[in-house]
BAFI-3210 file (N, C-alpha, C; in Angstrom, 3 decimals, decimal comma, padded with zeros to 6 digits):
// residues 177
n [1|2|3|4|5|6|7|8|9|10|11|12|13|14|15|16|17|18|19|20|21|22|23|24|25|26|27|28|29|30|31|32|33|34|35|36|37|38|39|40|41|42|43|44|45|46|47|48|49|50|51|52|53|54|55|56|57|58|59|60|61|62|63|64|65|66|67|68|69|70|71|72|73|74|75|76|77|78|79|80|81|82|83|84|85|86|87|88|89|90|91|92|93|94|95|96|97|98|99|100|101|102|103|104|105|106|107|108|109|110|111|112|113|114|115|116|117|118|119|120|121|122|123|124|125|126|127|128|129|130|131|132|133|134|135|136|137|138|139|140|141|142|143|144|145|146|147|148|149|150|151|152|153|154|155|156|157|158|159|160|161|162|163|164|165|166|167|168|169|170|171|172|173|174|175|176|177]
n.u [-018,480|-017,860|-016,139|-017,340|-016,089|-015,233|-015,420|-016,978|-015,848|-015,352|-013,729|-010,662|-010,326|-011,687|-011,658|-010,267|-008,951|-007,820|-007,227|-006,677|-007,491|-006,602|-007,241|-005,928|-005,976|-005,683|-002,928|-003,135|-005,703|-004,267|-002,463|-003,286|-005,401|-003,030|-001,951|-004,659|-005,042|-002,846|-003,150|-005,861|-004,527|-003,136|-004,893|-005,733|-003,519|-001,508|001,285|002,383|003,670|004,757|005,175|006,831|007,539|010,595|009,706|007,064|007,506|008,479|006,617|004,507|005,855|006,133|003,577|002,398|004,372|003,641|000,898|001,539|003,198|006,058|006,841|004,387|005,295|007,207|005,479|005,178|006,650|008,752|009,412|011,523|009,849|010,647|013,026|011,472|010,038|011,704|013,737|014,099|016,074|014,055|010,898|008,325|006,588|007,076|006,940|005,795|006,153|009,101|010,345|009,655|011,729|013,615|012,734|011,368|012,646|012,975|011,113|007,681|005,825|003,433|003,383|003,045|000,277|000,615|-000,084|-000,034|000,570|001,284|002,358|002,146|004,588|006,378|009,070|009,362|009,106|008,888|006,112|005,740|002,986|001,204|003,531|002,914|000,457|000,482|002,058|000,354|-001,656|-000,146|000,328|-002,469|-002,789|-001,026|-001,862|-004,274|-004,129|-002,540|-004,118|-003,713|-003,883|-003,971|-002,850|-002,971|-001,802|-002,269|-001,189|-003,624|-003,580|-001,468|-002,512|-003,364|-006,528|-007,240|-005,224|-006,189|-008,360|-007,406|-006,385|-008,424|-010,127|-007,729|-008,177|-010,115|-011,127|-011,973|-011,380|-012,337|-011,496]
n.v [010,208|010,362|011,284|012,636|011,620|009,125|006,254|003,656|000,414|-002,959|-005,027|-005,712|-007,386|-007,826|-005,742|-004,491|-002,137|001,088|003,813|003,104|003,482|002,699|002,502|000,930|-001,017|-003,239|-005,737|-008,366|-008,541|-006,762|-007,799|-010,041|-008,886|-007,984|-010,826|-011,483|-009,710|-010,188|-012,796|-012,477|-010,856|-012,584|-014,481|-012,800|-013,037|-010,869|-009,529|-008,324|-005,872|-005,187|-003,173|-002,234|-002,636|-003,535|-005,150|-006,166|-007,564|-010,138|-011,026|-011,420|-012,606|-015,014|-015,977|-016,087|-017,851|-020,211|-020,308|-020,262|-021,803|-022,323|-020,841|-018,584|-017,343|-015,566|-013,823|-012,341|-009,267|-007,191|-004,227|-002,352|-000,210|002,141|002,731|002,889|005,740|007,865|007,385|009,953|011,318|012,739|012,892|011,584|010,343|007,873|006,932|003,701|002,221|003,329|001,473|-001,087|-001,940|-002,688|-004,640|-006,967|-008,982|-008,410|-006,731|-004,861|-002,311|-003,035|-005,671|-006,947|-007,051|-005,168|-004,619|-002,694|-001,832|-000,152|000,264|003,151|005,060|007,165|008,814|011,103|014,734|017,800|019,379|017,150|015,962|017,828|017,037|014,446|014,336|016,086|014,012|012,506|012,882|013,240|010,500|009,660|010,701|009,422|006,630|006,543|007,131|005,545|003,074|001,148|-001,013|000,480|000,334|001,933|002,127|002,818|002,895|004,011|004,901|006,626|008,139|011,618|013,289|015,817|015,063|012,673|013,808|014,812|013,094|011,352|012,341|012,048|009,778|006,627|004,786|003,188|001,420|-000,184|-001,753]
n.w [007,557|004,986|001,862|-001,305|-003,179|-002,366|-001,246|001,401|001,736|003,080|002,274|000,858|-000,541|-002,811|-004,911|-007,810|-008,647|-007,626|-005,088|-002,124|001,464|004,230|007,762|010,367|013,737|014,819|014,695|013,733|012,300|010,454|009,013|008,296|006,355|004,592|003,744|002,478|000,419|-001,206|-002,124|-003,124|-005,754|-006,698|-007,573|-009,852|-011,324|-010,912|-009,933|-006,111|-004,733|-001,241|000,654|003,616|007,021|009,038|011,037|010,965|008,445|007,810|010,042|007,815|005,983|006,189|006,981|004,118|002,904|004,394|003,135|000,032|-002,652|-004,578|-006,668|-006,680|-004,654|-005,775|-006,799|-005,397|-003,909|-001,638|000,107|001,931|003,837|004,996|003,161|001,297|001,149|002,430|000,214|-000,786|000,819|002,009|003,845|001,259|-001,626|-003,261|-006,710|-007,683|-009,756|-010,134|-008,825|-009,823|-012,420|-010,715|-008,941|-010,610|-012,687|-016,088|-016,369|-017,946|-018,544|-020,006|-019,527|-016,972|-014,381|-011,455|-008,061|-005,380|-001,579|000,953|003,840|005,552|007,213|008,837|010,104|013,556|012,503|012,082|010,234|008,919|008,727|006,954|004,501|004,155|003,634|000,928|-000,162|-000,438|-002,287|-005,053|-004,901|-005,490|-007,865|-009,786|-008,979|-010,254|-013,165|-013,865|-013,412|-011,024|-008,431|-005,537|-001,643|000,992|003,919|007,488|010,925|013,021|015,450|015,139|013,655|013,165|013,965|011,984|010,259|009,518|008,519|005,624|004,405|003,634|001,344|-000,255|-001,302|-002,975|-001,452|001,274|003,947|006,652|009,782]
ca.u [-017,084|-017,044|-016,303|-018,296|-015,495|-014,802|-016,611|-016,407|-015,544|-015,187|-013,162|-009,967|-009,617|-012,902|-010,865|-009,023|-008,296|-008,303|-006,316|-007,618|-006,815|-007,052|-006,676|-005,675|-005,725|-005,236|-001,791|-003,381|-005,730|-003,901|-001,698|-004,918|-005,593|-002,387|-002,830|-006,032|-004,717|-001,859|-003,657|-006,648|-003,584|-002,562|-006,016|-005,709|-002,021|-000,625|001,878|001,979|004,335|004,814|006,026|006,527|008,494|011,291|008,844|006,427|007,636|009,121|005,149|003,629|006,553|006,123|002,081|002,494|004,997|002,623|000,728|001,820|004,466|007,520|006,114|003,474|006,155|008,311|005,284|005,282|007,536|009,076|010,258|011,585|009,056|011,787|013,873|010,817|009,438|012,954|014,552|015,300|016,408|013,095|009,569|007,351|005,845|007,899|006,383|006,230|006,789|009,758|011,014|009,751|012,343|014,954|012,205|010,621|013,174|012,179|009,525|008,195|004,697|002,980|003,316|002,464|000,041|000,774|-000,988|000,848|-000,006|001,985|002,317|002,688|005,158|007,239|009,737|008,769|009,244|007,643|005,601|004,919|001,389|001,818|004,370|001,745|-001,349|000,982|001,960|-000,748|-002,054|000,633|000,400|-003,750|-002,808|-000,354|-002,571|-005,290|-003,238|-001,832|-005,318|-003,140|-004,773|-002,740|-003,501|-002,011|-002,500|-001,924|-001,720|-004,622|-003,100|-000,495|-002,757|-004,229|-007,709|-006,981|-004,323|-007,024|-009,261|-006,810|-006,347|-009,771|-010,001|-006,970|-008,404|-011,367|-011,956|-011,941|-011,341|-012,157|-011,551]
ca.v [010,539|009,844|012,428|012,703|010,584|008,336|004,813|003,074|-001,551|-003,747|-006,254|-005,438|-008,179|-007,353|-004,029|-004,407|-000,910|002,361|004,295|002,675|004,151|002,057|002,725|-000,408|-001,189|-005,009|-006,225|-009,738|-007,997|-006,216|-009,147|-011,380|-008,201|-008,125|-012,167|-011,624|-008,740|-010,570|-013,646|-011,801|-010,049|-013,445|-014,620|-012,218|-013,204|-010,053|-008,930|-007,848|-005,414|-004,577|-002,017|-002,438|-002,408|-005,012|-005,832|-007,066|-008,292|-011,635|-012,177|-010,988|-013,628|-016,323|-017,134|-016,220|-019,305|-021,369|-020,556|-020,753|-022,425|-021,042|-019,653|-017,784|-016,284|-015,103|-012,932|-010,983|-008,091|-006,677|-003,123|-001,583|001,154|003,582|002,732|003,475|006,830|008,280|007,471|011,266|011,795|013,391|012,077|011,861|009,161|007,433|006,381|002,220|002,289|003,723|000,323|-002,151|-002,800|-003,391|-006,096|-007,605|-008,850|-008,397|-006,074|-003,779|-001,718|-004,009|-007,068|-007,538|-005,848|-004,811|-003,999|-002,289|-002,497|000,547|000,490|004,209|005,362|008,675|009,732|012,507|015,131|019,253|019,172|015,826|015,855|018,907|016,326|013,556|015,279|016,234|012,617|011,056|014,083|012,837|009,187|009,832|010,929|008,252|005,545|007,070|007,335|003,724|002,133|000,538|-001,040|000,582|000,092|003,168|001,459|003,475|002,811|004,403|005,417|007,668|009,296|012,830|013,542|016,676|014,062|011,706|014,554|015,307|011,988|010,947|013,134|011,820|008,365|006,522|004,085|003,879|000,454|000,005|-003,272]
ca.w [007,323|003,904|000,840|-002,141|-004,398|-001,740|-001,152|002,225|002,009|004,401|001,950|-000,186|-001,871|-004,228|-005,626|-008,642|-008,663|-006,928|-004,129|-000,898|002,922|005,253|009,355|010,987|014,915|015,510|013,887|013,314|011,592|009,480|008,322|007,737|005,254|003,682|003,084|001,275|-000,826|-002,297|-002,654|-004,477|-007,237|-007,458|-008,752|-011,055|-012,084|-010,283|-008,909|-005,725|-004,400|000,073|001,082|004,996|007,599|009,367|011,856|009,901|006,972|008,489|009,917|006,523|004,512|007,083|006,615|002,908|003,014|004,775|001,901|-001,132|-003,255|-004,747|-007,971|-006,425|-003,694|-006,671|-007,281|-003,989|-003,953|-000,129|000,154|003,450|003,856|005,310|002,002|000,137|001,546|002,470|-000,961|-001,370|002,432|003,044|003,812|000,207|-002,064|-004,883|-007,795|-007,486|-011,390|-010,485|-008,135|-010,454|-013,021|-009,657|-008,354|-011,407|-013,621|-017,596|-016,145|-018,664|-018,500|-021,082|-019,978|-016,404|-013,643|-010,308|-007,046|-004,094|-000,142|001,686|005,143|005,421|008,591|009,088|011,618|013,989|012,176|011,880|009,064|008,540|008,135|005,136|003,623|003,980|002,492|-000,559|-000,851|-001,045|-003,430|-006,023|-005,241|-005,954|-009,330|-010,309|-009,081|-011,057|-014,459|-013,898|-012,948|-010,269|-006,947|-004,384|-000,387|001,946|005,345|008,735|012,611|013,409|016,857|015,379|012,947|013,965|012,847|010,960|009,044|008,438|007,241|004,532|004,088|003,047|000,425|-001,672|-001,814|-003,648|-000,463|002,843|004,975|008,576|010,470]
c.u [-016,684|-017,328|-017,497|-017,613|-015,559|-015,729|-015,712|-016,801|-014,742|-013,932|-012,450|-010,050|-010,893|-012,433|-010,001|-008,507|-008,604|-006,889|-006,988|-006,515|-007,479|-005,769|-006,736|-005,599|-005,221|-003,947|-002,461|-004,441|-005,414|-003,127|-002,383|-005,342|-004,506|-002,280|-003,834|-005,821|-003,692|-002,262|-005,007|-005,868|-003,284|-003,324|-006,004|-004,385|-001,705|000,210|001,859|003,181|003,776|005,499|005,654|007,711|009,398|010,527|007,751|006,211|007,901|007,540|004,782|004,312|006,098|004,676|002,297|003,004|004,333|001,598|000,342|003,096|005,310|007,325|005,362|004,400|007,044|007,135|004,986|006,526|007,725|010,455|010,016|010,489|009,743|012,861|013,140|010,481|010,750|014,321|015,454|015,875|015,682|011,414|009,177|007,146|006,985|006,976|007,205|006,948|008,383|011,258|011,340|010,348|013,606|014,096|012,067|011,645|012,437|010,989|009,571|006,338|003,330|002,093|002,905|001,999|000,580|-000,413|000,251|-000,007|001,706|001,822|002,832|003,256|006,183|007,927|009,045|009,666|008,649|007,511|005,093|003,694|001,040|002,249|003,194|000,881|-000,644|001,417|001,422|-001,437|-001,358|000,229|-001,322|-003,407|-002,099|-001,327|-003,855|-004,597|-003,086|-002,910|-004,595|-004,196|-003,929|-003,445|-002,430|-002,571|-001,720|-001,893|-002,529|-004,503|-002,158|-001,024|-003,917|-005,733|-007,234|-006,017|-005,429|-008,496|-009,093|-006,624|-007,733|-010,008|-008,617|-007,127|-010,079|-011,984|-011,222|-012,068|-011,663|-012,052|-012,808]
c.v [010,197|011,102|011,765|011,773|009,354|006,870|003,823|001,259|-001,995|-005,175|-005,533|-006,359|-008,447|-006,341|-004,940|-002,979|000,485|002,723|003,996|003,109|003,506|002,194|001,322|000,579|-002,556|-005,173|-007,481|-009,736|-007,162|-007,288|-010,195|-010,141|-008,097|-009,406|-012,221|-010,646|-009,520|-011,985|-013,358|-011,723|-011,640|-014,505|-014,475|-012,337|-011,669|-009,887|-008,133|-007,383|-005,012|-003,917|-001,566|-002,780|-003,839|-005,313|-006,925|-007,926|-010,152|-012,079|-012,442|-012,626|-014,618|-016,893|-016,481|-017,673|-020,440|-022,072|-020,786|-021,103|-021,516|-020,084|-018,717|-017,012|-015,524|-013,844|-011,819|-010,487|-007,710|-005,488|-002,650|-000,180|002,574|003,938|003,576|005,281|008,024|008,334|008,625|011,981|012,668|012,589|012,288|010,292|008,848|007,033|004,891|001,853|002,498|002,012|-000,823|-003,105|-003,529|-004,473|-006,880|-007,692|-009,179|-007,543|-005,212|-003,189|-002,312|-005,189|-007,839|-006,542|-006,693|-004,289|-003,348|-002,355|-001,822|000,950|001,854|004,453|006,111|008,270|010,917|013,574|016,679|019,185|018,433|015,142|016,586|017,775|014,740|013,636|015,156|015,176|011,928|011,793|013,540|011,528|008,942|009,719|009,962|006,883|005,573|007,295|005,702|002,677|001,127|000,289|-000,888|001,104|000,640|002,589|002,310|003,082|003,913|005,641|006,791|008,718|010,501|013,055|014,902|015,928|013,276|012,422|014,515|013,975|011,149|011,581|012,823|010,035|008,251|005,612|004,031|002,446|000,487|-001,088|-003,565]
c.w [005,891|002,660|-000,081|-003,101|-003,623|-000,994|000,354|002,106|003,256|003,998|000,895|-001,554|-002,853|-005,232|-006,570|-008,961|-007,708|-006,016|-002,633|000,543|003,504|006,614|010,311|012,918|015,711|014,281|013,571|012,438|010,456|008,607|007,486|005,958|003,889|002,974|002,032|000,170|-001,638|-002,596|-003,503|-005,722|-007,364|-008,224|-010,089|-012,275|-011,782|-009,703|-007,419|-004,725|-002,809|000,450|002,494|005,672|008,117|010,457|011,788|008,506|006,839|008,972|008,489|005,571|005,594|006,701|005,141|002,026|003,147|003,598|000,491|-001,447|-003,825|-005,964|-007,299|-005,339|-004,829|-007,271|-006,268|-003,994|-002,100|-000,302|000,914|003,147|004,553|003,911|001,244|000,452|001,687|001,576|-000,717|-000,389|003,233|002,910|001,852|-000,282|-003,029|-005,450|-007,673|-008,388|-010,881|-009,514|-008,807|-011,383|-011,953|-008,887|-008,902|-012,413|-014,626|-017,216|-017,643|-018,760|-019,079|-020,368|-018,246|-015,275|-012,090|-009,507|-006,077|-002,327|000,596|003,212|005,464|007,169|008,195|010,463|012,023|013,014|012,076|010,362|008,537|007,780|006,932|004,545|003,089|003,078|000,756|-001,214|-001,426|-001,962|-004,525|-005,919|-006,098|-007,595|-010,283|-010,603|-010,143|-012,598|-014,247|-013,455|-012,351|-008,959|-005,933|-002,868|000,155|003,719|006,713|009,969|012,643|014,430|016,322|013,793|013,853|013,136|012,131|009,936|008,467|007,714|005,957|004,267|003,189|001,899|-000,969|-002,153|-002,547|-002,620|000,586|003,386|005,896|008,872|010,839]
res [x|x|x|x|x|x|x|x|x|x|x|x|x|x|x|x|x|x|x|x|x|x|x|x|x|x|x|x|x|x|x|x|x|x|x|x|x|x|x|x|x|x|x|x|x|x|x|x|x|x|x|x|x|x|x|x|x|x|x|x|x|x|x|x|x|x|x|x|x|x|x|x|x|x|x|x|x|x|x|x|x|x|x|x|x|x|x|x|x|x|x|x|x|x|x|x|x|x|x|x|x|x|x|x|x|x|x|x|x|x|x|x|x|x|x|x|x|x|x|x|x|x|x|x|x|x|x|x|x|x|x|x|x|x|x|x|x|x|x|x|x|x|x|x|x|x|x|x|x|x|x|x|x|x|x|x|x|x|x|x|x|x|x|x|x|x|x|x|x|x|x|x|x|x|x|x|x]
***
């Protein structure tokens, strides 16, 4: 199942860059992943922007808390993932760039990097999966221009295989639990 660009890991937090898709099934798993991703960027002195929902954001900040101290929480970022995706009152991708001077005060392109870690989720909707594909088609190209390390993470359950065909194809790796 894997394209010809596309490289399948078992461990994020080795990536300093790329467009990575990953299909989650265990929530305690997935949390344990977001943990190790924003404590990797913060190795690196990164930033590390979430973009996820009110369900999980309260686990995700809670063992983050546990821990680390207050500097290192000042460099995790938390954006509703319905805020983010639904900006323009219809499904698509935003450009993160385009969040970061309203998270990161004094941000400025220069001077400090970022990772992201998108919990991607839609309303039902017709079309959806079209709107999807073309998302992550644009977000591909961004992340790829901005040598950004950005993590598109899915329930598993509510993706269709013909979605995660098209899906595979706009990334450079491929996760599995």
């Amino acid at each position: 199942m894997e394209s010809l660009h596309l490289k399948e890991v078992h461990e994020i937090q080795d990536l300093t860059k790329g467009h990575v898709l990953y299909f989650f099934k265990n929530q305690d798993q997935y949390i344990s992943n977001v943990i190790e991703f924003v404590l990797s960027g913060l190795e690196r002195n990164e930033y590390s922007i979430i973009i996820e929902n009110d369900r999980m954001t309260p686990l995700i900040k809670k063992n983050l808390t546990e821990k680390l101290n207050n500097n290192c929480l000042e460099k995790v970022m938390f954006v509703n993932n319905y805020d983010f995706y639904y900006a323009k009152g219809d499904f698509r991708v935003n450009s993160i760039f385009d969040y970061l001077p309203n998270l990161i005060e004094g941000y400025s392109e220069q001077d400090l990097a970022v990772r992201s870690w998108a919990h991607v989720e839609w309303r039902d909707e017709p079309e959806v999966s079209k709107k999807l594909s073309v998302s992550e088609k644009e977000a591909d190209l961004i992340v790829a221009k901005t040598k950004l390390l950005s993590v598109c993470a899915y329930d598993s359950e509510r993706v269709s295989n013909e979605l995660k065909e098209s899906l595979l194809f706009c990334h450079n790796f491929l996760v599995n639990e």
